[in-house]
N, C-alpha and C positions, 0 to 999 in steps of 0.2 A: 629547829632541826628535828626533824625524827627518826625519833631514836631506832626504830625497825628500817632505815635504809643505811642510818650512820657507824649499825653495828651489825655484827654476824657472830651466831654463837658455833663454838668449834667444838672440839672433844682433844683432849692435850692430857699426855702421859706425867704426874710431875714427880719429879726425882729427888728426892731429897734424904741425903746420907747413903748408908751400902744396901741398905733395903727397894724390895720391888719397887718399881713406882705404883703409883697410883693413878690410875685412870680419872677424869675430874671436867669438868666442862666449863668452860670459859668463854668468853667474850672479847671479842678483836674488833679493831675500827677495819672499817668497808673502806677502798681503795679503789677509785676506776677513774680510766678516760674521761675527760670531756674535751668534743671539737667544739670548738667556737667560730662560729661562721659567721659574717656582716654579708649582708645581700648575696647570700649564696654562697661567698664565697671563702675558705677554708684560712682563718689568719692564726691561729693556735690550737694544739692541745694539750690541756696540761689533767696533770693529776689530780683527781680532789676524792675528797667526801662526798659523797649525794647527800642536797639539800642546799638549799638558799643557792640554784644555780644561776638564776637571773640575777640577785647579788652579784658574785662571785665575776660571771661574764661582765655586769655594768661596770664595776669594781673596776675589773681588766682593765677594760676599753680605757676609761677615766685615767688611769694611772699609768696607763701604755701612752697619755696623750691623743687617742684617737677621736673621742668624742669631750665634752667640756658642759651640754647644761642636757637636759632630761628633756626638751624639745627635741633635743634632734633624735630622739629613740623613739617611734612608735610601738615597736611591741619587740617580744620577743618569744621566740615557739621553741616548740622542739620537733624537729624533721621529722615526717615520717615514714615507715618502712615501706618495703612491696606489698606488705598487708592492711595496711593503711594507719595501722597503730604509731603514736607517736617510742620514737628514738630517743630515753631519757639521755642517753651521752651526748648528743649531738642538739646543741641550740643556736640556734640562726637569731641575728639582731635584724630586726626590721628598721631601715631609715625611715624618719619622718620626709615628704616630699620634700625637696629643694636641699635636706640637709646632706652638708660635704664633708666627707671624710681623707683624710689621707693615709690610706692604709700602706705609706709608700715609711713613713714612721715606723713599722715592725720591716727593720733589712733582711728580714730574712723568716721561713715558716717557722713558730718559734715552737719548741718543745719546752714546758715548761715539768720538770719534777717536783714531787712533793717536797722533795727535801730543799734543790737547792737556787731555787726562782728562776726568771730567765737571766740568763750568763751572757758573757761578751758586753757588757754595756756601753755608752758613750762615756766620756771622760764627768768628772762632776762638772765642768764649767759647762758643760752641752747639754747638759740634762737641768740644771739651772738655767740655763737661755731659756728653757721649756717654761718651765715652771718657776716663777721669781720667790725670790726670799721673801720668808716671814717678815711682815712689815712692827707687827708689834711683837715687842717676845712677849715669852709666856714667862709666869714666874706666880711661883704656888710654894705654901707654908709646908716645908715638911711633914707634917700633922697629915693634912692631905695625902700627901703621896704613901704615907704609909700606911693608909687604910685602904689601900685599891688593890692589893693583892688578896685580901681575906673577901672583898666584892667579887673577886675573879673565880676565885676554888669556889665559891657557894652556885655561880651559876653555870659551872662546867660540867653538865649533865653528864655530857657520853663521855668524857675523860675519867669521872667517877668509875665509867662500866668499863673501860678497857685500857685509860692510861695509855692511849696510843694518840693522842690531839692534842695540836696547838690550838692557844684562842688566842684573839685578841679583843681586846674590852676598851672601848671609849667611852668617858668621863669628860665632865665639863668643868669649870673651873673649880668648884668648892666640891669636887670629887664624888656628884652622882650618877649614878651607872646609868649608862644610855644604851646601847647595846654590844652583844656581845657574842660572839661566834666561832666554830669551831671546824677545825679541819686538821688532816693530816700533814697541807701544807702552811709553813707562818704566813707564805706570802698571801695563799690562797684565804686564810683564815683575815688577813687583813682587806683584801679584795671585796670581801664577804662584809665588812664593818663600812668600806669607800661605794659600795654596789647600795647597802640601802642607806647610807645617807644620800645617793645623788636619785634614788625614787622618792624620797621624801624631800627632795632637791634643797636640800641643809649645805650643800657644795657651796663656798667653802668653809669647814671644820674651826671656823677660829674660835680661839678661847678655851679650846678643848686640848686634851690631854688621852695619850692611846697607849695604854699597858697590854704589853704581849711575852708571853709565856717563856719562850726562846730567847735565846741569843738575838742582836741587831747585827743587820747588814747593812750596808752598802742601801741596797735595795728596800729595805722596809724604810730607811730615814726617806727615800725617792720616791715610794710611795706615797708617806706621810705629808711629805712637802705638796705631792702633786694634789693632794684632798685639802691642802689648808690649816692643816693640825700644825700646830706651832710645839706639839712638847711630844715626847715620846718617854716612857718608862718599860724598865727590864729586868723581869728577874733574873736574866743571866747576863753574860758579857756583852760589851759592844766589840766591835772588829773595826778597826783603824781607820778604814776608808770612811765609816758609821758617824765615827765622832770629829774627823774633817769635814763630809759632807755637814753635818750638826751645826759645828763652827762655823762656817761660810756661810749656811740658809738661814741663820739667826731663828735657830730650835733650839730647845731644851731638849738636853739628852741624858736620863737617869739612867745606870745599872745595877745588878746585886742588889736590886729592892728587898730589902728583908726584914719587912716590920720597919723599924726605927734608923736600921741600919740600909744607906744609900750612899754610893758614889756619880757624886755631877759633874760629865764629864765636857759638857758644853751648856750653856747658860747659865742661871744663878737662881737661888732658892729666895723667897723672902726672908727677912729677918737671919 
């Protein structure tokens, strides 16, 4: 990601006790639109970071269920204006010929926000018809899992400069960092880990394990499922729907990774 589109330097008064403030300069994570269009035509926009948008958009598609292998995408551009400069907010997915999409799978134009993914979902049982459960689980040494957070803080550039991004970071069984991405939304930051695994067409994820910075939803375990990752870890809480959907997909579901200390709220550790 780089880091001059992912960040923006501001000028911010800081206050601190009954004295003047002080005038001081700072750094904020970048925040904007992207449309996401399939043959022209408008299927989302959501919020992100600039950078790794081709990620982020294949990511989507993959994880919305709309496309399934790196065949069926020929290219992907970004539209452009009456001037003839390309529109970085605006990226169009080009089909390979013959390949079929059902973009009748998004019910509706979705607005996705940074914060809180796309809303209204199917039931878990409808979105598992989609996607089948993990066939093998996962099941990793504690040891491992408690060394994927201190891999996560070292490669989290722009979070360093402004502390305003989610990552998320995929690891493979004996816990080495494979990649790792960052955005102001979790979803988007995970879309961003699902988008270049299916250009390196590693789709599906098995064997591996995805540490993300946030809280789990509903929606990041439905993600996870849909790339094949059979384990999921968290520095912060799961949410209910998280660790039902977890249970049922036969995932491994960690929270409150903190070093040594870890709650397994579906699946089982070795030993």
């Amino acid at each position: 990601m780089s880091l001059a589109k992912a960040t923006r330097p501001v000028s911010i008064a800081r206050h601190e006790g009954a004295g003047p403030p002080e005038v001081r300069d700072d750094v904020i994570a970048v925040e904007e639109p992207l449309e996401i269009r399939v043959g022209g035509q408008s299927v989302a926009v959501v919020m992100r970071t600039p950078g790794h948008d081709r990620e982020l958009t294949a990511g989507f598609l993959v994880t919305e269920g709309i496309v399934r292998r790196r065949e069926e995408v020929l290219d992907l551009i970004y539209c452009r204006n009456d001037g003839g400069r390309p529109e970085e907010n605006i990226l169009d997915v080009v089909l390979a010929p013959g390949a079929a999409v059902d973009l009748a799978r998004l019910t509706r134009h979705v607005f996705t926000s940074s914060s809180c993914g796309i809303c209204s979902k199917a039931t878990i049982a409808a979105v598992q018809a989609q996607f089948p459960p993990i066939p093998t689980p996962l099941v990793l040494p504690p040891a491992v899992l408690a060394a994927l957070p201190g891999q996560l803080r070292a490669a989290q550039a722009a979070f360093a400069l402004t502390g305003g991004l989610h990552a998320s970071a995929l690891f493979d069984a004996a816990g080495v960092l494979q990649v790792v991405r960052e955005d102001v939304g979790r979803h988007n930051a995970l879309d961003k880990v699902v988008g270049h695994a299916f250009f390196a067409e590693r789709l599906p994820l098995a064997g591996t394990v995805l540490l993300v910075s946030g809280r789990v939803s509903f929606e990041i375990m439905q993600k996870a499922l849909a790339a094949g990752i059979p384990g999921v870890a968290a520095l912060s809480a799961p949410t209910s729907a998280a660790v039902e959907f977890a249970q049922a997909s036969g995932q491994l579901l960690v929270g409150f990774l903190r070093g040594e200390r870890m709650n397994v709220y579906a699946g089982t550790l070795a030993g």
